[in-house]
N, C-alpha and C positions, 0 to 999 in steps of 0.2 A: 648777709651782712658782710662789707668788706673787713679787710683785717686793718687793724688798725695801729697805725708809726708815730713814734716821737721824733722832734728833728731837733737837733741841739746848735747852736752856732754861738765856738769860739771867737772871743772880742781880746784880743792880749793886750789890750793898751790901757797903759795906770798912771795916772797927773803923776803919781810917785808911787817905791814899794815899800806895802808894808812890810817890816821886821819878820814875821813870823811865817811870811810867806813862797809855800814856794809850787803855786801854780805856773804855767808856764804865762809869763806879763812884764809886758817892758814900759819905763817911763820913759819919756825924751824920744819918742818916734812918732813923734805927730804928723810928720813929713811922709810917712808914707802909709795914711790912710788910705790914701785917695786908692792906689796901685793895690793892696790889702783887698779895698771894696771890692775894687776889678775882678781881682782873683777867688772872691769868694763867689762869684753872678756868675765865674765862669762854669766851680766847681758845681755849682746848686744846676745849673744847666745841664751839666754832665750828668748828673748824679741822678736827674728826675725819672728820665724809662726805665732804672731797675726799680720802681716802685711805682709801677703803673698800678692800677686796681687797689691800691692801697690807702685809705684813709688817714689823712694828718690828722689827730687829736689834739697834741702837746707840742709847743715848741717853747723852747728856752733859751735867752739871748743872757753867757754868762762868760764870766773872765777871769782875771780884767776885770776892767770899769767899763760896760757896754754904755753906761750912760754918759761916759767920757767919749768916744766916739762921736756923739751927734745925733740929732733926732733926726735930720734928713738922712742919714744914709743907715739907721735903721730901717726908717721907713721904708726904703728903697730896697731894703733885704727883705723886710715882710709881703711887699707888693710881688718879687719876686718869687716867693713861695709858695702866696697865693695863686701864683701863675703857672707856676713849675709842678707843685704839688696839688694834691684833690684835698686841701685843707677844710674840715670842718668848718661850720659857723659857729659853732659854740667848744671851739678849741679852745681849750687854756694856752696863755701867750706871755708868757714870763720875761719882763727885761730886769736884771739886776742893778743896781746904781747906788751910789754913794752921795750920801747928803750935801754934799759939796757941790756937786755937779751936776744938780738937779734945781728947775726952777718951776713957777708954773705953767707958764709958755710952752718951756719942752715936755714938758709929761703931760698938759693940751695936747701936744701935734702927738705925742705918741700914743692918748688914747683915742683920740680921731681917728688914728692910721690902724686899731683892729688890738692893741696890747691890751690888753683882761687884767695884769696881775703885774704886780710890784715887789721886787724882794729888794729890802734895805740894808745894807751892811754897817750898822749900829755899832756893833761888837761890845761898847762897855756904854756908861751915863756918868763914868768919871773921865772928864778932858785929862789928868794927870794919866790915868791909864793911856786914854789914844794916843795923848803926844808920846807916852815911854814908849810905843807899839809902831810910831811915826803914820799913825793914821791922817789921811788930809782934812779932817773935819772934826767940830766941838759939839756937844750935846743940843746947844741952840739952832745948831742949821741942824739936829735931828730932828726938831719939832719944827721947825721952819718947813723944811721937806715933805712929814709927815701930813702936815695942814695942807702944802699947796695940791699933793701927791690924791688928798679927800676930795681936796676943791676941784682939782681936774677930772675926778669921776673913776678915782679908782676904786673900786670897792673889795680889792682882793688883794690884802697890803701884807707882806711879810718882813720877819724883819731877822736880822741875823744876832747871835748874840757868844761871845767868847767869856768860859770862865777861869780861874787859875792863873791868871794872869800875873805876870811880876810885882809883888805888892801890897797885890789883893787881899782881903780877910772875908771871911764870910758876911760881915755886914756891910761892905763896898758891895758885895754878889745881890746881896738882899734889896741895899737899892739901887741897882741896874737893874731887878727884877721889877720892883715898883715900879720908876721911875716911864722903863716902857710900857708897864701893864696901862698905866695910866695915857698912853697913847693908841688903847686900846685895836692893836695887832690883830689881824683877823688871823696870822700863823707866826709861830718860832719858832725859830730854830735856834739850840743852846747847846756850842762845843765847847767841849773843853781842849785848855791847849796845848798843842802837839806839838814838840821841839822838833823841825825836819832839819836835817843834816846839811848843811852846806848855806843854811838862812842867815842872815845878819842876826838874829837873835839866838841862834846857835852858836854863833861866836861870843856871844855876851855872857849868855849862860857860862861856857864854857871859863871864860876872868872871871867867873864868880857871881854874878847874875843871880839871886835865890827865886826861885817859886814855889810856890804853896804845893806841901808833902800831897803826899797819892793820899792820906787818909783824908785831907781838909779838900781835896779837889771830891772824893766821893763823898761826902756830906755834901759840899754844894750841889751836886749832880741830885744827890737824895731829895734836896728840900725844891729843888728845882721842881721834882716832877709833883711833889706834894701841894708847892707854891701853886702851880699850873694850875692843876689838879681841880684847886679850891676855888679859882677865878674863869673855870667854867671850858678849858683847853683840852683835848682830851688826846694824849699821847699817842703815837700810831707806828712810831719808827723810837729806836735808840737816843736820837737827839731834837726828835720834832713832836712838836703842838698846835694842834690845830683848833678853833670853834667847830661844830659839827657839822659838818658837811664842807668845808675848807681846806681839807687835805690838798698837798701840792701833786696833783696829778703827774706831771713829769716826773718828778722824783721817785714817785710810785711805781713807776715803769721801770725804773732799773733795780727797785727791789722785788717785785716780781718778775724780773727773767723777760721784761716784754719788748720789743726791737726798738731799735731808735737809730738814727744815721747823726753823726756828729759832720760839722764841716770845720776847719781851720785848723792853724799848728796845734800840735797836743789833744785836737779832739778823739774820742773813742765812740766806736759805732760797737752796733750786736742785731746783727742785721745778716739776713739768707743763709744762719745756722753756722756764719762765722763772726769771730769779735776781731777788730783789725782798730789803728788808729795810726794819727798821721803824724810826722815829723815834728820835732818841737824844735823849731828854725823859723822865724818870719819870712825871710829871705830866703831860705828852701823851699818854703810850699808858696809863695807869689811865684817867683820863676818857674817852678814845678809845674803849678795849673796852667800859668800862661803859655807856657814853653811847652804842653801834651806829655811831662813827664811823671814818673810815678812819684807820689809825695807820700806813700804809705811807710810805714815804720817796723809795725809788725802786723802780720795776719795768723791767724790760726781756727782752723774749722773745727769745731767741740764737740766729742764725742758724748752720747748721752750719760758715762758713768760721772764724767766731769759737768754735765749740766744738774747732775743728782746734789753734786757737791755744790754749785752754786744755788741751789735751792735752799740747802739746808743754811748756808753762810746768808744769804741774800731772804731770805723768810723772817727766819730767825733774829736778824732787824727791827722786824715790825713785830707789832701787837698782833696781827694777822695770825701769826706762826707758820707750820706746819700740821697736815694734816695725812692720816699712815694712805688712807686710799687714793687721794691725792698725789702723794709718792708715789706709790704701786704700779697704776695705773700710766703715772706720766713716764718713767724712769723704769721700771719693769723690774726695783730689784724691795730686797727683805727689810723693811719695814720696824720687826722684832729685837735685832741687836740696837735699834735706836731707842724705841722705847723703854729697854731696860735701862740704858745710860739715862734717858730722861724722868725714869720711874725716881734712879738713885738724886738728881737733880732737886728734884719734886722735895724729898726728904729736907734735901738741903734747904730748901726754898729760893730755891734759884730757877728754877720752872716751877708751871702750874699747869693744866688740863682744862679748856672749858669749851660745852657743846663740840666736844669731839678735837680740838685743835690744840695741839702746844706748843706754849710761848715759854719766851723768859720772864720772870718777875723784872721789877725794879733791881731788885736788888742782885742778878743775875747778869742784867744789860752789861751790871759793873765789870763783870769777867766774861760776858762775852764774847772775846775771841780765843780764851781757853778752852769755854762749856764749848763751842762751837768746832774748835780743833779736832778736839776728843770726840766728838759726834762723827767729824770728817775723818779721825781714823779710824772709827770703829766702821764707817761706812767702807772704806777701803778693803778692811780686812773681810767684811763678810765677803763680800766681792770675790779678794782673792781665794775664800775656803770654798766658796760656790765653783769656781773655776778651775781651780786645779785638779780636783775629781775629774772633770771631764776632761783634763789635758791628759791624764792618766790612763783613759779610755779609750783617748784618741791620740796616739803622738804623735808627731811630727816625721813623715817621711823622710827619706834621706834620696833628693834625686840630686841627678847629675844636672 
């Protein structure tokens, strides 16, 4: 069986930005699509011989607004894929888009052209929330969207959804939770929201701006997954729900450690046992590709102690967990100093154990990147006490 790649392609173009955001997306450069596309056919060209013998499973068209772009010159990127790469027939094929910019026309030509899977960027079902957020669209082109999105034959619909938001109480949460359930999602995904430094709504906060305390943001996160829970979604990551058998594929790929090749500004690859990504410049990586020059940003080849560590951070995500021989075996190191930090967990009720594998609870997911810290230095230190014995045994010569 070949081994099998996700391909990701950055789309940075946004009708306008939202407040909150700070992937890399620009509005007001529609003028240079066209040159964008160019340079993306040239890199997916380039790119294709190091992954000869390698099956495309997943691909992901995310941004940006990919469905602000165009349906002909996605289609012209997947046709291109298809051609370049050994892409599966029953690959999962993800475009994300925004209800605004989405009709039924376009999401016709995009499921005819080979797209499987829809992710929506919802975020609330109160219009006062998305205008305070300066999102481009109202809860009725949500359902507008959702309809045309059924009607053109998509049957693997996701949707995105933000809570915390300025404003918010928990029975605005409650029915944003309705409100979609009742447009019944076949996946969601439900973040809570993260002030990034340098955002327009970073500066608002900053005058004074309130948002709903850390204790009412984890009550909402709580009933969220109970809310799910009861409506038949069955939790599998930190912030996602799926119906059973609707997990997002791609996404699954990069919480299990598994390759993927990103193309466009900002994207990030984990590909031939190095993780590397490209410039966040529209204008650097067009001239870049077209002009034979390098458009990389940073690369770094990962040593197995540091792939131990993304195991544990990137597992530990999901409902999946971690597993001690599973460690062992892949990563070659001691197993034991984790499970006494997650035996004490367990106590807590912040982990649990089951059929051999551990996860976090619900109630653990909340701390998360503390329980997970603490896992990553205890993994360090075993490490280091494993090693220094034999640097003791063995030292370091002194030559000229």
């Amino acid at each position: 069986m070949a081994d099998q790649l996700g391909i990701y392609i950055h789309i940075p173009f946004c009708r306008s930005k939202c407040d909150y955001c700070d992937f890399y997306s620009l509005s007001g450069r529609e003028a240079d699509m066209d040159k964008y596309q160019k340079a993306l056919l040239a890199h997916i060209r380039e790119t294709s011989p190091h992954a000869k013998g390698m099956e495309v499973d997943t691909i992901y068209f995310g941004g940006g607004t990919p469905s602000y772009y165009g349906a002909p010159r996605l289609r012209a990127l997947l046709t291109a894929l298809r051609r370049q790469f050994r892409v599966r027939k029953d690959a999962e094929i993800t475009v994300e888009a925004n209800p605004d910019s989405v009709d039924f026309r376009s999401l016709k030509r995009l499921r005819r052209a080979g797209f499987n899977r829809i992710s929506l960027g919802i975020q609330s079902a109160c219009d006062a929330h998305l205008h305070n957020l300066n999102r481009p669209h109202n809860f009725l082109q949500t359902r507008d969207a959702v309809d045309a999105a059924r009607k053109a034959g998509f049957d693997n619909l996701s949707v995105d959804l933000i809570y915390g938001l300025p404003g918010q109480d928990m029975a605005d949460w409650q029915n944003t939770l309705d409100q979609t359930l009742a447009l019944n999602p076949n996946h969601l995904s439900c973040y809570g929201l993260k002030v990034e430094d340098g955002t327009p709504l970073s500066l608002r906060v900053a005058d004074g701006l309130s948002l709903p305390d850390d204790d009412l943001q984890a009550d909402m996160y709580l009933y969220t997954v109970d809310r799910l829970t009861q409506a038949g979604y069955q939790q599998y990551e930190i912030s996602n729900f799926a119906q059973p058998g609707m997990e997002s594929r791609h996404n699954l790929r990069y919480w299990l450690t598994r390759p993927y090749i990103g193309f466009g500004p900002g994207a990030h690859s984990d590909f031939g046992g190095r993780r590397y990504s490209f410039i966040r410049d529209l204008d650097g990586y067009i001239s870049g590709v077209l002009g034979g020059k390098t458009v990389i940003d940073s690369s770094d080849l990962i040593p197995d102690r540091e792939r131990g560590g993304e195991y544990l951070m990137l597992r530990l995500r999901t409902t999946r967990g971690i597993e001690e021989w599973e460690y062992r075996r892949t990563y070659f190191m001691n197993f034991a100093p984790l499970e006494e930090l997650l035996r004490s967990y367990e106590r807590l009720g912040f982990a649990m154990q089951e059929d051999g594998r551990w996860r976090l609870t619900a109630k653990g997911f909340l701390l998360s990147n503390q329980l997970i810290g603490m896992l990553m230095e205890k993994q360090e230190q075993s490490c280091l006490e494993t090693l220094l014995p034999r640097l003791r045994r063995e030292p370091l010569s002194n030559k000229e």
